[in-house]
C-alpha positions as CSV (number, residue, x, y, z in Angstrom):
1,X,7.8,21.0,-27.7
2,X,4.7,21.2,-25.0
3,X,5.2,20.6,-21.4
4,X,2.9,19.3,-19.0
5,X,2.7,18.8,-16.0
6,X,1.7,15.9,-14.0
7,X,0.9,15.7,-10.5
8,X,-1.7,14.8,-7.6
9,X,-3.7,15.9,-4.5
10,X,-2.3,14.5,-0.6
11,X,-3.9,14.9,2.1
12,X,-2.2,14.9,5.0
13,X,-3.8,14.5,9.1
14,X,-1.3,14.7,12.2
15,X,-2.7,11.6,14.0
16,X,-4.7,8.9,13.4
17,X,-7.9,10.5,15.6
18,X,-8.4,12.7,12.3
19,X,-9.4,10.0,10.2
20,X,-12.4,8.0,10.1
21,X,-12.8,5.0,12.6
22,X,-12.8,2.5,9.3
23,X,-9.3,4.4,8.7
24,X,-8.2,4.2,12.1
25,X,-9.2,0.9,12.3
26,X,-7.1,-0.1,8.9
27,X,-4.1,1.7,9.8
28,X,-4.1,-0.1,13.1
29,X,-4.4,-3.2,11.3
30,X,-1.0,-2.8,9.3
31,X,0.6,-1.3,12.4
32,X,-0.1,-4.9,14.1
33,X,0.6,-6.6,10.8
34,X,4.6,-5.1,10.7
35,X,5.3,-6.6,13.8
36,X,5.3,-9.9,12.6
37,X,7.4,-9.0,9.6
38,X,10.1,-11.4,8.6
39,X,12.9,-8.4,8.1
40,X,16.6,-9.9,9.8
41,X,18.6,-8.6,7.1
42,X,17.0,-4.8,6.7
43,X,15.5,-4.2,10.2
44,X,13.2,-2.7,8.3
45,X,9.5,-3.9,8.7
46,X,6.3,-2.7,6.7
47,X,2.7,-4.0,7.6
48,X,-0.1,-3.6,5.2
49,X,-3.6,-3.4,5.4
50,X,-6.3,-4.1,2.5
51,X,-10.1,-3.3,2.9
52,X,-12.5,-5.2,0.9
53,X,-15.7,-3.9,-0.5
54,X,-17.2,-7.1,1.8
55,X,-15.6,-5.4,5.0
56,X,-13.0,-7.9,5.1
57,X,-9.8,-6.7,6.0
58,X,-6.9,-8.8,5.0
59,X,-3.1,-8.5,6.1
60,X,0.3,-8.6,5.1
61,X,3.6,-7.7,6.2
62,X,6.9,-7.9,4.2
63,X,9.2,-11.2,4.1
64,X,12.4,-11.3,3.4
65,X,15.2,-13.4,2.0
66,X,18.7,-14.1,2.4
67,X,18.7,-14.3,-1.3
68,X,17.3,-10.6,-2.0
69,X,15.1,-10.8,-4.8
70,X,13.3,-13.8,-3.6
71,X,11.6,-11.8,-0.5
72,X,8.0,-10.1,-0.9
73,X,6.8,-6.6,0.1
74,X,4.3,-6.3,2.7
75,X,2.1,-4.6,-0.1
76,X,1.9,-7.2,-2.4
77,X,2.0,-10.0,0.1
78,X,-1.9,-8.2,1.0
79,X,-3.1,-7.4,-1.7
80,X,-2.0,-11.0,-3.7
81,X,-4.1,-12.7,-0.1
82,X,-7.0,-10.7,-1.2
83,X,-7.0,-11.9,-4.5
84,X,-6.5,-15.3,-4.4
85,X,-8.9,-15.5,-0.8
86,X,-11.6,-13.2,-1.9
87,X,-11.4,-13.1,-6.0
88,X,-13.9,-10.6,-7.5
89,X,-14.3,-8.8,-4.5
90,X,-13.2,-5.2,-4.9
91,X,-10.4,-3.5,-3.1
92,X,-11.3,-0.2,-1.8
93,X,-8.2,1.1,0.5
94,X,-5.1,-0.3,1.7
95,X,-2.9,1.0,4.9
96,X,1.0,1.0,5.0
97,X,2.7,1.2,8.1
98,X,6.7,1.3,8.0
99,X,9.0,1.2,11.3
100,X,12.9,0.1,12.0
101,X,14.5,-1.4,14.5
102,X,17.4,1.0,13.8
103,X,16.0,4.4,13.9
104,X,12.3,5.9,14.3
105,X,10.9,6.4,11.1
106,X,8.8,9.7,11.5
107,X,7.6,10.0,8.0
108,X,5.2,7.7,5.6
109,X,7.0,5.2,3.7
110,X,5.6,5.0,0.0
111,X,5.0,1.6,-1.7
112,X,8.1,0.5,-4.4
113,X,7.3,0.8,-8.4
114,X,6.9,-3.1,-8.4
115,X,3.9,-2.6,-4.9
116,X,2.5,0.2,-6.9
117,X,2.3,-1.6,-10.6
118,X,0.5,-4.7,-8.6
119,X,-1.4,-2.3,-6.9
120,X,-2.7,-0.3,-10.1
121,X,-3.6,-3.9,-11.8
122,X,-6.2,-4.3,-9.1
123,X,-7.3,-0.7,-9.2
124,X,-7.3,-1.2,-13.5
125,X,-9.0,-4.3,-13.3
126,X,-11.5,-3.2,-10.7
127,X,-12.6,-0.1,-12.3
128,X,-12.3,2.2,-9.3
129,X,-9.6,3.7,-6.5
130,X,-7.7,2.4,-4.0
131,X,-6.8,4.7,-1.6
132,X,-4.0,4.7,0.1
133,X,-2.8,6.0,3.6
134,X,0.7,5.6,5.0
135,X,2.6,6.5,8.2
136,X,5.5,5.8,10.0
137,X,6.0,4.3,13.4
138,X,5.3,8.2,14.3
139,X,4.5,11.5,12.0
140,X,2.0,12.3,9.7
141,X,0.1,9.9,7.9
142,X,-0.4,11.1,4.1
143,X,-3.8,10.0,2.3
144,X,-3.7,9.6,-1.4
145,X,-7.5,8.8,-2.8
146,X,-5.5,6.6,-5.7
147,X,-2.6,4.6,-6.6
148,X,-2.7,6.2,-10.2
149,X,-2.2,9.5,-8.4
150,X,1.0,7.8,-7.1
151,X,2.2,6.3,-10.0
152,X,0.8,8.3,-13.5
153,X,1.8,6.9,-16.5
154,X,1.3,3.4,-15.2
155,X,1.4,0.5,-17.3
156,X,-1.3,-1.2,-18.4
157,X,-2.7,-4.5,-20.1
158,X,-3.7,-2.0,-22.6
159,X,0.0,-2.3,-23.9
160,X,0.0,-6.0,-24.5
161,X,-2.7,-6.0,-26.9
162,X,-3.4,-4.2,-30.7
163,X,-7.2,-3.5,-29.9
């Protein structure tokens, strides 16, 4: 039997004046984008943030449904706007902003498996990274430079098909 081991680099910056002022900007743009969030049944709302390779910037935040599966994450609500508003246009970041109306959340809320597979499909069919930055309402804000450092192993078209 071998082991290996599988892992990935984060970087991590105490406030948002650390970043660059296209980051800052982004992350402010899915801290305004949670706001709106359609969450009565969780409390819990999450704003995203896509940047295009055109310098567009495109929003999302998550909707919910009294019928549970039926809602959308924030995540995929963005990045499925980008795609069907701006197809061929190439995704280069994306900024995820989590808060509650029950407590403070003071640490970075990851995307789901289901954000992160529709997230890699983009990065797969674009042929480069989307990074990723996420924060709380307060905290750190953690910085991966890929979604397939988030989620290794992913699954891929490459599975469907015998060539």
């Amino acid at each position: 039997m071998k082991k290996q081991h599988i892992g990935f680099e984060l970087s991590v910056y105490d406030n948002k004046e650390a970043l660059s002022q296209n980051e800052q900007k982004l992350l402010s743009e899915a801290e305004l984008a949670r706001e709106n969030a359609y969450a009565p049944y969780s409390n819990f709302k999450v704003g995203a943030a896509v940047l295009l390779e055109n310098g567009e910037t495109v929003i999302g935040n998550n909707q919910e449904n009294s019928s549970y599966p039926s809602g959308l994450c924030a995540e995929r609500v963005a990045i499925f706007q980008a795609g069907a508003k701006y197809p061929g246009i190439g995704i280069t970041s994306i900024a995820i902003s989590a808060t509650s109306k029950d407590y403070v959340v003071d640490s970075p809320a990851g995307p789901c498996g289901n954000c992160r597979q529709s997230i890699i499909e983009y990065e797969q069919k674009q042929k480069s990274p989307i990074s990723i930055l996420l924060r709380g309402e307060t905290g750190p804000i953690y910085k991966c430079d890929s979604v397939a450092d988030i989620l290794p192993l992913a699954f891929s078209s490459s599975f469907l098909s015998d060539s």
